[in-house]
C-alpha positions as CSV (number, residue, x, y, z in Angstrom):
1,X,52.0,-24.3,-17.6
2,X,50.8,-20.4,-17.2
3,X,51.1,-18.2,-13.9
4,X,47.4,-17.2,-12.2
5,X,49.3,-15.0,-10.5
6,X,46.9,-14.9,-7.8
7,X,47.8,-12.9,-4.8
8,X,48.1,-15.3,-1.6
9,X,49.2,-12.7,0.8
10,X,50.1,-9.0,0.9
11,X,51.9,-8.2,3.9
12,X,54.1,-5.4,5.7
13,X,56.8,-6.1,8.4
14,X,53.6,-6.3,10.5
15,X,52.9,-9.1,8.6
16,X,49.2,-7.8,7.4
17,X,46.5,-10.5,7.2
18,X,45.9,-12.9,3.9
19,X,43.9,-11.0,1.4
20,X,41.8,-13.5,-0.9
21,X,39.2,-12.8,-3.5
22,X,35.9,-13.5,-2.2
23,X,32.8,-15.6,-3.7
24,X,30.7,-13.8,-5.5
25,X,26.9,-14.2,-4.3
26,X,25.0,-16.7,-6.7
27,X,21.9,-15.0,-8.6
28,X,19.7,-15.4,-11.5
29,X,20.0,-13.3,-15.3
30,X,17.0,-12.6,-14.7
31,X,17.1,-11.2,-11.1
32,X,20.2,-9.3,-12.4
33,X,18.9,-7.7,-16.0
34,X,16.3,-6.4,-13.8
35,X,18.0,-4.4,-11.3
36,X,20.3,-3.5,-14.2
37,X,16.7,-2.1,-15.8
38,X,16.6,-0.1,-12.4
39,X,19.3,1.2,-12.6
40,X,19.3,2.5,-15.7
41,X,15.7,4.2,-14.8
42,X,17.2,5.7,-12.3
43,X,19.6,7.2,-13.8
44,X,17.3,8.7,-16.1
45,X,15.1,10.1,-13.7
46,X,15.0,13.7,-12.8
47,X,16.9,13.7,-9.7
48,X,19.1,11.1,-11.3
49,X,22.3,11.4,-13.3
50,X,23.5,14.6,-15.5
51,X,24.8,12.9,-17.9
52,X,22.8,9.9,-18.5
53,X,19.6,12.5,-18.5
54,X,21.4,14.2,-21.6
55,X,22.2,11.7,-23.4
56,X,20.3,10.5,-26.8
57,X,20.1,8.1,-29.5
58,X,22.7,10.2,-31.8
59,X,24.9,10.7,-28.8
60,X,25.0,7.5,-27.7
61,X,26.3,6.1,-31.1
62,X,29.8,6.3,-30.8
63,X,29.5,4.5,-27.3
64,X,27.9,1.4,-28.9
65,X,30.4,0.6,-31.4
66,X,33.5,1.3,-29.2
67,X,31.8,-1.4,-26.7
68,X,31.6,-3.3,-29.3
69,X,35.4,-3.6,-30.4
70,X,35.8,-3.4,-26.9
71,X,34.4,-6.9,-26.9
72,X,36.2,-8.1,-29.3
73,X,39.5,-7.3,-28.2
74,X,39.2,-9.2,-24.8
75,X,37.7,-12.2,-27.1
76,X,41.4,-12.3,-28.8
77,X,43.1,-12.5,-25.8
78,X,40.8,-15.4,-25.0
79,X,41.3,-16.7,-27.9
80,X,45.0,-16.6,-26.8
81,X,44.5,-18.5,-23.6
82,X,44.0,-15.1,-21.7
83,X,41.3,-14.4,-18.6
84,X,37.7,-14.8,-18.8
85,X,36.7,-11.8,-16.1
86,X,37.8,-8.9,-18.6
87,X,35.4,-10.7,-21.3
88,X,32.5,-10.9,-18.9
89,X,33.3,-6.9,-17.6
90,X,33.4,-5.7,-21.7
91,X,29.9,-7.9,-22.2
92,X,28.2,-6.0,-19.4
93,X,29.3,-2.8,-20.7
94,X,27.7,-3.6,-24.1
95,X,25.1,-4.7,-22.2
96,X,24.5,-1.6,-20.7
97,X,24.2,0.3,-24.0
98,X,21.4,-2.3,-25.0
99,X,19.6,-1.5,-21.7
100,X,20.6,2.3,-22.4
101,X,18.4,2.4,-26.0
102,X,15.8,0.9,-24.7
103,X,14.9,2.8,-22.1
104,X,14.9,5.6,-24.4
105,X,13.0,3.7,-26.4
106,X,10.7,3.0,-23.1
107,X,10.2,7.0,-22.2
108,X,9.1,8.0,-25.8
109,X,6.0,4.9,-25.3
110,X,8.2,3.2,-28.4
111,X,9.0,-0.1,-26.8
112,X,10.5,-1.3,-23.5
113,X,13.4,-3.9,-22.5
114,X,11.0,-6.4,-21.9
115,X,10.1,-5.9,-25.7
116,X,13.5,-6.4,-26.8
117,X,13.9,-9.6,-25.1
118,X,10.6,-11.0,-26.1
119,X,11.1,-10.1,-29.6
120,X,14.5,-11.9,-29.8
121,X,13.1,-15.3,-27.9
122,X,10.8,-15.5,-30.5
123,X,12.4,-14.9,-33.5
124,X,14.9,-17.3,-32.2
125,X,12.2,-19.9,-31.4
126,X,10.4,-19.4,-35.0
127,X,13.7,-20.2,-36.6
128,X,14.8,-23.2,-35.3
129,X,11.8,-25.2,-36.1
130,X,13.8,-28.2,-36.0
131,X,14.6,-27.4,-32.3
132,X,11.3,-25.8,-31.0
133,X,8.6,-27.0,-33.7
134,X,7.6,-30.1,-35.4
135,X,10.4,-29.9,-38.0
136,X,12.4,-32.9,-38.7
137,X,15.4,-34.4,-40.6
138,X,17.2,-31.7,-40.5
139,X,20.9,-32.9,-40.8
140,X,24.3,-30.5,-40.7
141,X,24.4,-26.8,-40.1
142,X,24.2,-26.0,-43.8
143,X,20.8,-27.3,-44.0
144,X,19.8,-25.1,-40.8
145,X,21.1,-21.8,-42.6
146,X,19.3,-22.5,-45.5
147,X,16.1,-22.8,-43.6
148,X,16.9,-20.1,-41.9
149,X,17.2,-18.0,-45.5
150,X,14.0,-19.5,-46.4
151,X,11.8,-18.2,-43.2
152,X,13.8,-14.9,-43.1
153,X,12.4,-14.2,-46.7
154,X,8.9,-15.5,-45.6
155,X,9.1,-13.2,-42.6
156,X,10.1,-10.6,-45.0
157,X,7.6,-10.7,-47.5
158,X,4.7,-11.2,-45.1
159,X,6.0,-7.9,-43.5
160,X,6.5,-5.7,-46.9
161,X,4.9,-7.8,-49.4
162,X,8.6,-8.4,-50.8
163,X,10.9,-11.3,-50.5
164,X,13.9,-9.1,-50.9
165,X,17.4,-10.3,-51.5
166,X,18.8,-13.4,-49.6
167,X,21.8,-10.5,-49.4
168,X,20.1,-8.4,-47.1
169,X,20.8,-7.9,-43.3
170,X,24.6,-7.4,-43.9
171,X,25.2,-3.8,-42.1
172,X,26.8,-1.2,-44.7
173,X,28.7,0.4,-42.0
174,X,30.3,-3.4,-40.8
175,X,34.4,-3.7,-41.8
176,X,34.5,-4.4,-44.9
177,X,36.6,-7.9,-44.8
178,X,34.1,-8.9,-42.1
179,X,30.9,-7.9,-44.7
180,X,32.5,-9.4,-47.8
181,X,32.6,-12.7,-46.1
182,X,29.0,-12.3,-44.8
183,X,27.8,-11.7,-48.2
184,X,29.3,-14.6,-50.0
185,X,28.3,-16.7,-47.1
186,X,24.7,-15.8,-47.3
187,X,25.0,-16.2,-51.3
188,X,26.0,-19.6,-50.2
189,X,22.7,-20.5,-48.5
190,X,20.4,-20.8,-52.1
191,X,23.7,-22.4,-53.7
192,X,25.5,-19.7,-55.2
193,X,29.0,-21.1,-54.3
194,X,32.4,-22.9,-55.0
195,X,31.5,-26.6,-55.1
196,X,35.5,-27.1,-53.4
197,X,38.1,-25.0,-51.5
198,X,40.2,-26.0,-54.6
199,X,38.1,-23.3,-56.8
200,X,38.1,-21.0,-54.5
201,X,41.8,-21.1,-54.5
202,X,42.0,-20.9,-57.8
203,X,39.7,-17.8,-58.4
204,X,42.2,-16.3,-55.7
205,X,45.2,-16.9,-58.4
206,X,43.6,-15.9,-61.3
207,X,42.6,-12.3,-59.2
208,X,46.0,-12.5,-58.3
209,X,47.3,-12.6,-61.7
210,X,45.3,-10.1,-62.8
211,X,46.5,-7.7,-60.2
212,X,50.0,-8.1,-61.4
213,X,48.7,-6.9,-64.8
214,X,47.5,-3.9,-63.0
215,X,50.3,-2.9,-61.3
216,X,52.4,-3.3,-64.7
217,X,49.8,-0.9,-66.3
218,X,50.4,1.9,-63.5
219,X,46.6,2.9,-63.6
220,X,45.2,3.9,-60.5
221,X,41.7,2.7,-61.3
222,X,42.7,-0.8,-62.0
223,X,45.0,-1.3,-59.3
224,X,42.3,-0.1,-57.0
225,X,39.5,-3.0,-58.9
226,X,41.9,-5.9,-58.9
227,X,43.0,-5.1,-55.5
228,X,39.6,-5.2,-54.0
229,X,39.0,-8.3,-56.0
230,X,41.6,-10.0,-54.4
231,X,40.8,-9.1,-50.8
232,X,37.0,-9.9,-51.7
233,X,38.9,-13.6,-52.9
234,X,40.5,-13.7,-49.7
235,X,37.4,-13.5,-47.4
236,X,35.9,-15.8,-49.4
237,X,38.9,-18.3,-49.6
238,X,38.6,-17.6,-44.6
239,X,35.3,-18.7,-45.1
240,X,36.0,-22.1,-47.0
241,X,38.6,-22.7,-44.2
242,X,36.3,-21.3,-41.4
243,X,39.1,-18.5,-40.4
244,X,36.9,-15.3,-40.6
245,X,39.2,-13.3,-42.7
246,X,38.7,-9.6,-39.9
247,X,39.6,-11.9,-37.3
248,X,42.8,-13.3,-38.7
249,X,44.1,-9.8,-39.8
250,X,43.1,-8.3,-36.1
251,X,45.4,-11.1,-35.0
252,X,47.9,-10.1,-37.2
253,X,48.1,-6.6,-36.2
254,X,48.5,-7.4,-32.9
255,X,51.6,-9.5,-33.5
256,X,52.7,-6.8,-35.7
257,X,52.3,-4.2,-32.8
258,X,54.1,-6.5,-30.0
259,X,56.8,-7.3,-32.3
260,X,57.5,-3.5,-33.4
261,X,57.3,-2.2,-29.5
262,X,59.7,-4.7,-29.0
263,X,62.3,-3.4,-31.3
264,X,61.9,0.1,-30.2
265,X,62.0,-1.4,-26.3
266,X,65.2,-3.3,-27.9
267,X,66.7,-0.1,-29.5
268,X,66.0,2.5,-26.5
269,X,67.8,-0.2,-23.9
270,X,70.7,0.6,-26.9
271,X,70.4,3.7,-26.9
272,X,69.9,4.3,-30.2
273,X,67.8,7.1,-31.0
274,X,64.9,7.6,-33.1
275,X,65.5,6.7,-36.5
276,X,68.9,5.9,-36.2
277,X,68.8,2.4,-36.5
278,X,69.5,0.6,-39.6
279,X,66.7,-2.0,-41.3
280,X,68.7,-5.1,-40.7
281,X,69.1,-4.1,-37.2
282,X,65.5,-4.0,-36.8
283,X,64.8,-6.8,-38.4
284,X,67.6,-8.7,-35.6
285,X,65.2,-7.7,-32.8
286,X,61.9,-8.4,-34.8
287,X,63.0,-12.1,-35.1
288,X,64.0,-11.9,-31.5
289,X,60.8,-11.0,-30.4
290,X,59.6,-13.9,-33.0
291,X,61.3,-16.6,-31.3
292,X,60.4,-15.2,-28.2
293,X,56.8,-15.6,-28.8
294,X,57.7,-18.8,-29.6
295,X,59.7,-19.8,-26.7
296,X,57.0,-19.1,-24.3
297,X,54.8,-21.8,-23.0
298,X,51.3,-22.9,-24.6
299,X,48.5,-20.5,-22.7
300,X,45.7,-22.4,-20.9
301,X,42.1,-20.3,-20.2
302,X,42.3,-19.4,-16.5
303,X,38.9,-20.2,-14.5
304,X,35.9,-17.3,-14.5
305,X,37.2,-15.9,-10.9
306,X,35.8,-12.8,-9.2
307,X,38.5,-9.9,-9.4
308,X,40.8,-8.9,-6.6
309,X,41.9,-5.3,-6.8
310,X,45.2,-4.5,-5.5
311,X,45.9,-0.8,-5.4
312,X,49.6,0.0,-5.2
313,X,51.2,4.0,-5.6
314,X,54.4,4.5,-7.0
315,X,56.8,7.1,-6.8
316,X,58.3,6.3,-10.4
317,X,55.7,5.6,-12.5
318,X,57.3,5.2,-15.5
319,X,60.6,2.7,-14.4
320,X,57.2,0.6,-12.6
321,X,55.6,0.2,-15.9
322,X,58.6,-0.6,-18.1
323,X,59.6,-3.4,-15.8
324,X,56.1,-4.6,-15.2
325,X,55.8,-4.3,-19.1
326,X,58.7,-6.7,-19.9
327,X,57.3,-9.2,-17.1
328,X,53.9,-9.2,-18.1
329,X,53.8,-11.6,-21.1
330,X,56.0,-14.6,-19.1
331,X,53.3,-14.1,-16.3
332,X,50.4,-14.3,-18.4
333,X,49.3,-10.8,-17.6
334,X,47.2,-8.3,-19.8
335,X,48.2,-4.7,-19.8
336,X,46.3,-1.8,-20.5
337,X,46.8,1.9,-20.1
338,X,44.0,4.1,-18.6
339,X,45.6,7.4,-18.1
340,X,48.7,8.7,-17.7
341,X,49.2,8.3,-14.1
342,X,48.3,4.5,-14.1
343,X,49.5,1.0,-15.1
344,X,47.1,-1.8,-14.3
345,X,48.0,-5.7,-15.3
346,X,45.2,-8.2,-15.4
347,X,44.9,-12.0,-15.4
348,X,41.8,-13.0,-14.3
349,X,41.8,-13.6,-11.2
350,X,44.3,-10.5,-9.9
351,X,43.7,-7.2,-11.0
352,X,46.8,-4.9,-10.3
353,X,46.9,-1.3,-10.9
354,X,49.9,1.1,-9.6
355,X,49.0,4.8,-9.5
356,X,51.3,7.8,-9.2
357,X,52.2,9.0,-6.0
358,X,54.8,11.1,-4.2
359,X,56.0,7.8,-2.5
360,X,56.3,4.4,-2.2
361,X,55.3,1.3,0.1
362,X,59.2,0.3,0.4
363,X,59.4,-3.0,1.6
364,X,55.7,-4.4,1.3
365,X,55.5,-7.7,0.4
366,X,53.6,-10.0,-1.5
367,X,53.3,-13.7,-3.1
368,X,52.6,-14.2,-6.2
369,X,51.2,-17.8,-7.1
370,X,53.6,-20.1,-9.9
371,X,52.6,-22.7,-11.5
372,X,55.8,-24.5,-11.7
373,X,59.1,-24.8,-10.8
374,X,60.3,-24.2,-14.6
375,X,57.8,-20.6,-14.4
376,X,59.9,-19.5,-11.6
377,X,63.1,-19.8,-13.6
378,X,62.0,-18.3,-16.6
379,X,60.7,-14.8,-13.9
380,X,64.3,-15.3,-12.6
381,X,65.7,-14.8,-16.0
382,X,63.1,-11.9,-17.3
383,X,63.5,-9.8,-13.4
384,X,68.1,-10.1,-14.1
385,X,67.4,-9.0,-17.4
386,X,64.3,-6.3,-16.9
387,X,66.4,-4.9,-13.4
388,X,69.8,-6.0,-12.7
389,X,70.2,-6.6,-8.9
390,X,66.3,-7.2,-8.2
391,X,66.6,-11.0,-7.4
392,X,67.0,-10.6,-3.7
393,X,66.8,-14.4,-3.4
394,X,66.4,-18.0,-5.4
395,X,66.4,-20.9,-3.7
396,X,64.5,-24.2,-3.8
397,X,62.3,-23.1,-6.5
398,X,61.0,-20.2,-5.2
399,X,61.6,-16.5,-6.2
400,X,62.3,-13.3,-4.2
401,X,62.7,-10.4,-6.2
402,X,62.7,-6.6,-6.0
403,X,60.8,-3.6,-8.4
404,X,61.7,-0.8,-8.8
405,X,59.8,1.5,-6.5
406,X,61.1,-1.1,-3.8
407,X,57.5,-3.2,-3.7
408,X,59.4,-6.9,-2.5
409,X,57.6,-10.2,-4.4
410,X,57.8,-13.7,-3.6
411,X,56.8,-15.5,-6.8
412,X,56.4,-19.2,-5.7
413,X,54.2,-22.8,-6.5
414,X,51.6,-22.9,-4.3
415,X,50.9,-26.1,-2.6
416,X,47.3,-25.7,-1.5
């Protein structure tokens, strides 16, 4: 069973009170996308902010799409039984730029938030007949996207007089793995497809094939066409087996990255220096860091709990963060890096950041929440390993232990 890792207390000799995070106050989407609208007007007003005033559709660009990916990084750690908060933090920030564009859109007498949102409700609502209309015996999904095909191209033509291609609507700009498998998808809709998973296979084979010929020929050109055919294979083959092909290689590239920063975490505690190690000692630790993905225990989703922020400074920065680093994964924890001068571990309920600072609160205290008895003993063995000396205490299932910049932690189940 994961760590929440929720802080119960944070105390001093003094023994300071019980810090808990507090219940958000209930409201409406509604209320709240319109004091966000406010907000953003107010910003844009004269006496409002610099840079918001300055900003502009070309400017703002660059913000949208990094929101974006944003997104869908914190929906992979989901995905991998991480928090919920960080998801709903990234989908206000996209949010935001949405609210951002249209009140551009607003001052120039273009159209206004209100606009947007009407114009989505009822394109959603003219499309699912079947839902919101008189439309009936509409069985499976595949029989809704081929409606939906249909009355897209209605909408179409009775806009530009032009039906258009069933292909259209697939951004130019999107990745391309993500866009090959929208296109053969959408192909899909007026029956333009593999009749099994079996053929698409086997067109994946014969590309495959045909690649090797390629390579054998040493031309640039046809490398380059058979390789693309194969990748375009391979999206197609994701979406017979409903794995969107972007996705799977986002995943992984992150197990890539964690496994290689383990090896050079492995090979620095050696002392080895850069470069110096050989490839089968490399590939020792990347099957080490292999089994001990595997080793740890299936994630659960944690509830969607308001953040508490625990602010802590450090006098050693840098020997904070390594040791935080190598405890992170057994407790669950997401780490990111905002700046030089900060660490900050997330899991969804606990938001802790440590910040450079000419000293250290030597001897605060505070309890971390275990799940289990079992979680405790696999901290124990991550704290001896990470800092040798920093278990101050083990007894009865529950764990005392030491950082270094002197911060004291009781990691322990809580009972209620």
């Amino acid at each position: 069973m994961r760590p929440t890792a929720r802080v119960l207390e944070g105390r001093t000799s003094r023994d300071c009170p019980r810090q808990e995070a507090t219940v958000s106050e209930v409201s409406t989407p509604g209320t709240e996308l319109e004091r966000l609208v406010a907000i953003m007007k107010r910003l844009r007003a004269k006496d409002g902010c610099p840079w918001d005033r300055e900003q502009d559709l070309g400017s703002l660009r660059p913000y949208l799409v990094e929101e974006a990916f944003e997104v869908l990084d914190e929906m992979d750690r989901v995905a991998s039984g991480g928090p919920w908060s960080p998801l709903c933090e990234e989908l206000g920030d996209l949010l935001f730029q949405i609210v951002f564009h249209a009140q551009l859109a607003a001052e120039l007498g273009e159209f206004t938030m209100a606009d947007v949102s009407k114009a989505i409700s009822d394109k959603l609502t003219r499309r699912h007949p079947h839902v919101f209309g008189d439309l009936r015996g509409v069985d499976g999904s595949e029989q809704v996207l081929a409606n939906w095909a249909k009355l897209k191209a209605d909408e179409r033509k009775s806009k530009t007089g032009n039906a258009g291609s069933v292909l259209d609507g697939v951004p130019t700009a999107a990745p391309a793995l993500l866009r090959a498998e929208r296109l053969t998808e959408k192909a899909s809709r007026i029956g333009f497809d593999w009749p099994d998973l079996a053929g698409v296979r086997g067109k994946l084979a014969e590309e495959l094939v045909e690649l090797d010929e390629a390579i054998a020929s040493g031309e640039r050109d046809a490398i380059a066409h058979e390789l693309g055919d194969v990748l375009f294979s391979l999206a197609n083959l994701a979406r017979f087996v409903k794995t969107p092909a972007e996705d799977a290689l986002r995943m992984a590239i992150l197990r890539f990255t964690s496994r290689f920063q383990h090896i050079e975490s492995a090979l620095n505690s050696e002392g080895v220096p850069f470069g110096g190690a050989t490839l089968e000692h490399m590939e020792r630790h990347w099957q080490a860091a292999k089994a001990k993905e595997k080793s740890l225990p299936p994630p659960m989703s944690l509830p969607r709990a308001p953040v508490s922020t625990l602010r802590l400074g450090v006098a050693d920065l840098d020997a904070q963060r390594a040791f935080w680093d190598s405890l992170a994964p057994t407790l669950g924890w997401i780490t990111s890096r905002p700046g030089p001068d900060e660490a900050r571990y997330e899991d969804g309920s606990l938001r802790l950041i440590f910040q450079r600072a000419s000293t250290s609160a030597v001897g605060t205290r505070f309890t971390l929440e275990a799940p289990s008895a079992r979680a405790v003993e696999r901290l124990r063995q991550e704290v001896e390993q990470a800092l040798p000396g920093g278990v101050l205490i083990l007894s009865a299932g529950n764990l005392t232990f030491q950082d270094p910049a002197g911060l004291v932690w009781e990691y322990t189940p809580f009972s209620g």
